[in-house]
N, C-alpha and C positions, 0 to 999 in steps of 0.2 A: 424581614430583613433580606438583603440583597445579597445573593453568590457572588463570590468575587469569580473574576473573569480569568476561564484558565488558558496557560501559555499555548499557543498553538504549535503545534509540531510540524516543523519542514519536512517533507517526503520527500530527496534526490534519488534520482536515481540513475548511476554512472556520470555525474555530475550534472544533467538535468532536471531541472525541478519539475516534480509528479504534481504536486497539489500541496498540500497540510490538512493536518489533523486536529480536531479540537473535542475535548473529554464534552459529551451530553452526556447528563445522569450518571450512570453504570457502567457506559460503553465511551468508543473513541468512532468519530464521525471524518469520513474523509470528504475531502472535501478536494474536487481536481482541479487542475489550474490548465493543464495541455492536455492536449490527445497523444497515445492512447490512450490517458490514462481517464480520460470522462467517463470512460465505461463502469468504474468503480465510484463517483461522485455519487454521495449520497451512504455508501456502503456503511456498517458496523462494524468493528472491531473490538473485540477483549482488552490486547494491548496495544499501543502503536506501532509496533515493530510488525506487529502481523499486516498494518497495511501496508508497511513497506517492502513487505515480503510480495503480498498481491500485488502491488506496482510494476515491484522486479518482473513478474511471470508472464504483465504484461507488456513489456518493453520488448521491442523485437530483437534488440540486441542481447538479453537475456534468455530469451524461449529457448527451449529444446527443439531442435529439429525432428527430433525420432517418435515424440508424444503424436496421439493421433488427435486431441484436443486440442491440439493450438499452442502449450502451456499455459491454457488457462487454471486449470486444477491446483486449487488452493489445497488440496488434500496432498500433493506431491510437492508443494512447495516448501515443507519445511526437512524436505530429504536434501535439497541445497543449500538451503540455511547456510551451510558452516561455508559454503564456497560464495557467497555475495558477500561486497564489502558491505556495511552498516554507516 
């Protein structure tokens, strides 16, 4: 029998589109549409919202200037959580 096909999730970010997400298996698969955000095509995700978190970190209008990383660190990304719109 045939999975039905799940909705795909739009990723904006600051009103430019990141790419979308679409549920494989157990996880959610992004999937990029611009740069920067290629650099995550391909990536896994738990929920969708965590790739819209890693999108944010990479958008340069989002970064932190003061990180020595770039704001890449998805490990610091959900200390802004509550300050990104969704």
């Amino acid at each position: 029998m045939m999975q039905p096909i799940a909705e795909p999730f739009v990723v904006e970010v600051w009103g430019k589109l990141a790419g979308v997400v679409l549920k494989e298996g157990g996880a959610f698969r992004f999937h990029a549409v611009a740069p920067p955000f290629r650099e995550l095509d391909g990536a896994e995700f738990s929920i969708p919202g965590f790739a819209r978190l890693a999108a944010a970190r990479l958008d340069p209008h989002t970064r932190d200037p003061h990180t020595l990383d770039g704001g890449r660190s998805l490990g610091s990304a959900s200390h802004s959580a509550s300050s990104l719109p969704l």
